[in-house]
C-alpha positions as CSV (number, residue, x, y, z in Angstrom):
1,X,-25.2,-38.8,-38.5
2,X,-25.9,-36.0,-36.1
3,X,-25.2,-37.8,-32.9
4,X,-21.9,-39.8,-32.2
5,X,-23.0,-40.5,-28.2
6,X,-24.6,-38.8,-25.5
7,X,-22.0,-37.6,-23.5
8,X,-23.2,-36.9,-20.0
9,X,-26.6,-35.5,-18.4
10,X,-25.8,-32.5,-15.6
11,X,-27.9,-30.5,-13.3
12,X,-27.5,-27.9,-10.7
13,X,-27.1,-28.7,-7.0
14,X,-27.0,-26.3,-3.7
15,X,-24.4,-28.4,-2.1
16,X,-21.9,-30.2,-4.0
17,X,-20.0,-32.7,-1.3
18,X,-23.4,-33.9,-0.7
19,X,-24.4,-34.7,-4.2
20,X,-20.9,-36.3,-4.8
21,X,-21.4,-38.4,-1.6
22,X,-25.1,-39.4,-2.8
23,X,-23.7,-40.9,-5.9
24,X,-20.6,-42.3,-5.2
25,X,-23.2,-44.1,-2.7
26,X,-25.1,-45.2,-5.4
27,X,-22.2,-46.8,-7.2
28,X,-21.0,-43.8,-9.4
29,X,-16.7,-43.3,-9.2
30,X,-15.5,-39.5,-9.4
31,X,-13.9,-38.4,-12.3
32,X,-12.5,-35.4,-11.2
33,X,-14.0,-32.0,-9.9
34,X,-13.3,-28.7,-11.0
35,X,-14.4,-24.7,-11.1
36,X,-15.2,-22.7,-14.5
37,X,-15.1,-19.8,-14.6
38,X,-14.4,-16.7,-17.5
39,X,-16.0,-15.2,-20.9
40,X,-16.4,-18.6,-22.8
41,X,-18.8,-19.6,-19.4
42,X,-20.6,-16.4,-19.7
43,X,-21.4,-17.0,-23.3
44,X,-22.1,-20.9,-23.2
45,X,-24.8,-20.4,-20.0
46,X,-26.1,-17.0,-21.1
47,X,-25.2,-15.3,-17.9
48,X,-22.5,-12.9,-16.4
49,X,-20.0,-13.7,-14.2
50,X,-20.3,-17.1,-13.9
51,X,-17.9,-18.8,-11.4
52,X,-19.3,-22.8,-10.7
53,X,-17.9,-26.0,-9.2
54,X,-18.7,-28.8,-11.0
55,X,-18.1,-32.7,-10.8
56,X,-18.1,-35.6,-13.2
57,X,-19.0,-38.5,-12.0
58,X,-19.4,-42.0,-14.1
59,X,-20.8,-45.4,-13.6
60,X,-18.6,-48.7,-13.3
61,X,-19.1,-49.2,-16.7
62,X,-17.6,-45.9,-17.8
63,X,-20.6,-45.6,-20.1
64,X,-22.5,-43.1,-18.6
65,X,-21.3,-39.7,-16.8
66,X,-23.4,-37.4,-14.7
67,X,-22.1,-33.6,-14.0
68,X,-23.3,-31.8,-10.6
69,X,-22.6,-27.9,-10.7
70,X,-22.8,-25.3,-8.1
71,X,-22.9,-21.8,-8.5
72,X,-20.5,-19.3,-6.1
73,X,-22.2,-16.7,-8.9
74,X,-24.5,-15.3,-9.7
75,X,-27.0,-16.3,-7.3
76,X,-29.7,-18.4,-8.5
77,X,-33.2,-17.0,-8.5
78,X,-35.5,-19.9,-8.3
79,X,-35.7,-23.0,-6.0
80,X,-35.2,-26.3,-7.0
81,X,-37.6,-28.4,-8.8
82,X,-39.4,-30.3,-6.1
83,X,-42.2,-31.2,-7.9
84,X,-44.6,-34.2,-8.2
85,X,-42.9,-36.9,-10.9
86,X,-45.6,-36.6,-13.3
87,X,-44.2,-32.5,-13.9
88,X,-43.5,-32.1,-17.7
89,X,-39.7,-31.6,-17.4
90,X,-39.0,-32.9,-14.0
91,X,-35.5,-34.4,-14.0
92,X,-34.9,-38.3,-14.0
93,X,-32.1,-40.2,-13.8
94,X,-32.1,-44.0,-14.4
95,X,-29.9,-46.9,-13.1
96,X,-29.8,-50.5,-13.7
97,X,-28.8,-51.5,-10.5
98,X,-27.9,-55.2,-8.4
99,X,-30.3,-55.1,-5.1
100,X,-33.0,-51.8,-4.7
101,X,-33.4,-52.8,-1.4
102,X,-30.2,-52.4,-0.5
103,X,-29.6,-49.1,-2.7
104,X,-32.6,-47.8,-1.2
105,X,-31.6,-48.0,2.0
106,X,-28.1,-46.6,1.7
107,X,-29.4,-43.7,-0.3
108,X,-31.6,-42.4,2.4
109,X,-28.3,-41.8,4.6
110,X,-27.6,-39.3,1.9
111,X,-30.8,-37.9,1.9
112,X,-32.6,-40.1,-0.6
113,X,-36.6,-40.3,-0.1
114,X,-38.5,-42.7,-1.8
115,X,-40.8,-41.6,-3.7
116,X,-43.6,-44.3,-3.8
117,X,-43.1,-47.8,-3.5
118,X,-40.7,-50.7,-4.5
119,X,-43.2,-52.1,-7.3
120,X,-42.2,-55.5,-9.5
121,X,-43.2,-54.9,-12.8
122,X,-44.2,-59.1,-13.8
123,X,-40.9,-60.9,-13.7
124,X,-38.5,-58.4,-15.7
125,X,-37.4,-55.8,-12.9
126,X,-38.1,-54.3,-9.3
127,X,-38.3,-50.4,-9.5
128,X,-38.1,-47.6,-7.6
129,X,-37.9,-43.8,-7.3
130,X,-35.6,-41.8,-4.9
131,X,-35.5,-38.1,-4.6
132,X,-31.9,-37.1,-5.0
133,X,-30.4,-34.2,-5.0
134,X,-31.9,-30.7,-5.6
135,X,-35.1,-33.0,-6.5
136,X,-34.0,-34.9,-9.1
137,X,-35.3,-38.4,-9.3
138,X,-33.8,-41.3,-9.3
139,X,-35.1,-44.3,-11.3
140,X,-33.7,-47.6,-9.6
141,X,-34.2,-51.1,-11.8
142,X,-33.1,-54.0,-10.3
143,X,-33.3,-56.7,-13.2
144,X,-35.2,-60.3,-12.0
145,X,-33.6,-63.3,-14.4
């Protein structure tokens, strides 16, 4: 077998506290944060003189793990990926989570805008997107049984 687990899923932020904040709102407990730096980051991202923050952070269940990052250098050249959520590559992250109401709500004190509308898909789930952080989108599935 090829795959033993999928470890964690990670993407690049502009401000780190905030992202931290928006997910430890949305239910997710802090691992631990730290900086890399040094040759081995050069080689791994394909870039020179690397030097980034990054946080893990992992749901209740300790099943699944997200990674922010920030870079101190080198400067990034684009802008984040605030595009519609039918983009081919667009990020999305996915929770299964109690109320969306509720999660909708306390997101948007962290900057989380929804994207369309709570919509009930027939009696299995309530579901909704929120725009985190640096434009990624968050999938929220409240389960109805």
């Amino acid at each position: 077998m090829a795959i033993r687990r999928m470890d964690h899923t990670g993407f690049v932020v502009e401000d780190l506290a905030a992202a931290v904040a928006f997910f430890v709102e949305l239910g997710m407990e802090l691992e631990g944060e730290t900086t890399v730096e040094g040759e081995w980051a050069d080689q791994l991202i394909g870039l020179d003189g690397v030097k980034a923050d990054i946080a893990f952070l992992r749901t209740p269940d300790g099943h699944g793990r997200v990674e922010v990052s920030t870079f101190q250098h080198p400067v990034a050249t684009g802008a984040a990926p605030w595009a519609p959520v039918n983009t081919p590559g667009i990020p999305r992250l996915t929770f299964a989570i109690d109320d969306v109401d509720d999660v909708v709500a306390r997101l948007r004190g962290h900057g989380g805008e929804l994207v369309g509308e709570v919509a009930r898909y027939q009696d299995y789930c309530r579901y909704a997107y929120v725009r985190g952080p640096a434009g990624v989108i968050i999938g929220l599935v409240e389960e109805l049984n």
